[in-house]
N, C-alpha and C positions, 0 to 999 in steps of 0.2 A: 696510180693507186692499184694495188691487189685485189681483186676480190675473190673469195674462199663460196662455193656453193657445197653445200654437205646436199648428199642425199642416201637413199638406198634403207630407210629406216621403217619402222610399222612395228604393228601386234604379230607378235608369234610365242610359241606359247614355250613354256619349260621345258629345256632340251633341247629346244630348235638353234636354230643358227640364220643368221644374216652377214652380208657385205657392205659396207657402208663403204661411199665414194667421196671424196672431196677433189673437186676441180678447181683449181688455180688458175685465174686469169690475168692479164695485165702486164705491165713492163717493165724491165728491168729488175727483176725477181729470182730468187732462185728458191725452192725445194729441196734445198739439201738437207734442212734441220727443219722435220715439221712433226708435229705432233697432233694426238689426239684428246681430247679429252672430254668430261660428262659430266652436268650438273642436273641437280633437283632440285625442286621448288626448295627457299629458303635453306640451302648449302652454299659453297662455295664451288667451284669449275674445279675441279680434277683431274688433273691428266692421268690419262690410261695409258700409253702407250709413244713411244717416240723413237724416230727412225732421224739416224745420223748422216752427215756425206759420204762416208765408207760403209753405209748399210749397216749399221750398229742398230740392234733396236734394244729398247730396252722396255720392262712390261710393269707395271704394277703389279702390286702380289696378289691383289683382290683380284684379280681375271688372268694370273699366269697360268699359262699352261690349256688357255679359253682363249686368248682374243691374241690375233697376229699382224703387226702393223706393215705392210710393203708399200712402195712405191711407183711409176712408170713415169719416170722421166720427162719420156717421148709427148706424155699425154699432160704430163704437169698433174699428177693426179696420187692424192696417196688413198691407201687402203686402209681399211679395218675389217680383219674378217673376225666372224663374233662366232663361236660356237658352242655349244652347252649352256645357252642362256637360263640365266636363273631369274627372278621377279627383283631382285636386289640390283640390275645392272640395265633398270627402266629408269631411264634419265633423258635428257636430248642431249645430242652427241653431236660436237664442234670438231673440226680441226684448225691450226694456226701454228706459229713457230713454237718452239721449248722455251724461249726467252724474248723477254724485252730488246728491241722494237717491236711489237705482236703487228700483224696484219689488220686491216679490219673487220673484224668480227662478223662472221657469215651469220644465217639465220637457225644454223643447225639441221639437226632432223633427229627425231624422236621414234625413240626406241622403246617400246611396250611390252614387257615379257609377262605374259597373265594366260590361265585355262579358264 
């Protein structure tokens, strides 16, 4: 079984920036199609961001040109770098595949953008 731990999350205020990490543990696994994504209380999970096996990412519009999805192979580990946060992009933030079969479901980490 997989398991996904998200961390790297907190309060910071508008304008700032964070890195969120997701580690991937377990066997027989691969990280080639993983993604990111972020839900709030009473919505549905969102994907923000998704990186392909040829390094293909692709962004939601709501944070393009703001949040950069990579990956590290070596570490089993993908990225989310968050920059120019706004109060609209405080959610707790998952990572898992782009598609069915999903992994199981990490506990996330929570991202607070407020002054």
């Amino acid at each position: 079984q997989v398991q996904l731990v998200e961390s790297g999350g907190g309060l910071v205020q508008p304008g700032g920036s964070l890195r969120l990490s997701c580690a991937a543990s377990g066997t027989g696994f691969s990280i080639d199609n993983m993604a990111w994504y972020r839900q709030v209380p009473g919505k549905l999970r969102d994907m923000v961001a998704h990186i392909s096996g040829d390094d293909r990412t692709s962004i939601a519009d709501s944070v393009k040109g703001r949040f950069t999805i990579s990956r590290d192979n070596a570490k089993n580990t993908v990225y989310l770098q968050m920059n120019s946060l706004k109060p609209d992009d405080t959610a707790v933030y998952y990572c898992n595949r782009p598609f069915s079969p999903y992994f199981h479901w990490g506990q996330g980490t929570q991202v607070t953008v407020s002054s």
